[in-house]
N, C-alpha and C positions, 0 to 999 in steps of 0.2 A: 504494500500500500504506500503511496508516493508521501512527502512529508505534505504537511498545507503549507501555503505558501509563505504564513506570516511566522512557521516555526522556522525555513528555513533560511527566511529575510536574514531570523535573529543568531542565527549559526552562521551566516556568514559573516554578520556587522559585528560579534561577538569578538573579545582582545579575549587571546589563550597566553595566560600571562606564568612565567617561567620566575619563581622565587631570586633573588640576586641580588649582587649588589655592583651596577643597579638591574634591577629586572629586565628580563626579555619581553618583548611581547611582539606574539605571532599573530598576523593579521593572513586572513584566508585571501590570496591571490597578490599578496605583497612578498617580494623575493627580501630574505632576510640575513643579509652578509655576519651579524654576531651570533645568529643561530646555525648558519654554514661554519661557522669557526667552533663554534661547539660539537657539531657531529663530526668536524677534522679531526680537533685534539683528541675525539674519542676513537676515532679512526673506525668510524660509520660513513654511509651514503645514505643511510637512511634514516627517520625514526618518524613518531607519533604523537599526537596529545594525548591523551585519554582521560575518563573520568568514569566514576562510577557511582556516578551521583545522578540522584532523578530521575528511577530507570522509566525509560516510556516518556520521557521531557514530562510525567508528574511529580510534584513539587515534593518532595520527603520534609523531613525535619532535619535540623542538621545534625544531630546526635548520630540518623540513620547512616546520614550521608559521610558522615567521617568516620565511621564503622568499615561503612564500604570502601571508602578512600584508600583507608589503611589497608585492608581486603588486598585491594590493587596495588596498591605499591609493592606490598610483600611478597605479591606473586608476578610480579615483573622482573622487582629483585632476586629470589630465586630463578627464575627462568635465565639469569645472568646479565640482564640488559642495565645499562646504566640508565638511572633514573634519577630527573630533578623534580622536585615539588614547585605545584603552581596553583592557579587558579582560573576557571573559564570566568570571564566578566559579562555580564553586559554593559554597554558604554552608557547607556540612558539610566541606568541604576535599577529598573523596572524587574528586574530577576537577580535573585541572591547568587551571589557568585559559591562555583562548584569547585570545588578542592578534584585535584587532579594534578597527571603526572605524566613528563615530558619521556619518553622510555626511548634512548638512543643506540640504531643498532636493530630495531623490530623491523622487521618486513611488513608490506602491503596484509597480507594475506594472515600473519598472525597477529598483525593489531586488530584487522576485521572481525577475526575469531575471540581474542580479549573483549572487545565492542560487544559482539553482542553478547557473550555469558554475560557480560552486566544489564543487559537489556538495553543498550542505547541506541539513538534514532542514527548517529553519527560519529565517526573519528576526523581527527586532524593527522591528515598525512603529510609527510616531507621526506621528498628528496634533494642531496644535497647539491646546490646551484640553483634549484628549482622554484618557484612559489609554493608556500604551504596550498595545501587542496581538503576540501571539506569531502570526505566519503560518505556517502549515504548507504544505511545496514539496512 
């Protein structure tokens, strides 16, 4: 079933903001030369956003949602992948920003598989040179 149009307005206009100092923030169709220098140093071409927060884009509490967070990062980190903590925003403020985690080193195909065990509408894919790309599950 295709997303509606105004969830996926909000996935695109949405900053996927990478913890730092100072923070990253990945915009969907903006090429990002400090996040190519992060999947160098790591000695990736690839990685992902991800979150596991609000499965279904319905709104959790966040007790639920940092439960899940932590869910995902541990099993990212076990799977080996290097992983930074972030958060999905909305730039309007209109939606609580989602705790989530930058995983460098993932392929295509096993972010989309992480994506949906969380139930999500969506991942943030990146390759590196590339513009990040909004995936639709």
């Amino acid at each position: 079933m295709p997303l509606p149009p105004d969830l996926l307005a909000a996935y695109t206009k949405a900053l996927y903001v990478v913890f730092g100092a100072p923070d990253l923030v990945i915009r969907i169709g903006e090429p990002n030369e400090v996040l190519d220098a992060v999947m160098d140093e790591e000695g990736a071409d690839t990685a992902a956003f991800l979150t596991a927060a609000n499965p279904g884009g319905a709104l959790q509490d966040k007790r639920a949602n940092d439960l899940s967070a932590a869910a995902l990062h541990q099993a990212l980190a076990d799977a080996g992948y290097s992983c930074f903590v972030g958060e999905g925003r909305d730039p309007e403020g209109d939606w609580p920003p989602e705790p989530s985690v930058l995983a460098v080193g993932i392929s295509r195909q096993e972010a989309a598989v992480i994506g949906r065990s969380y139930e999500q509408n969506a991942i943030v894919f990146i390759e590196l040179g590339k513009a990040p790309e909004l995936v639709i599950l």
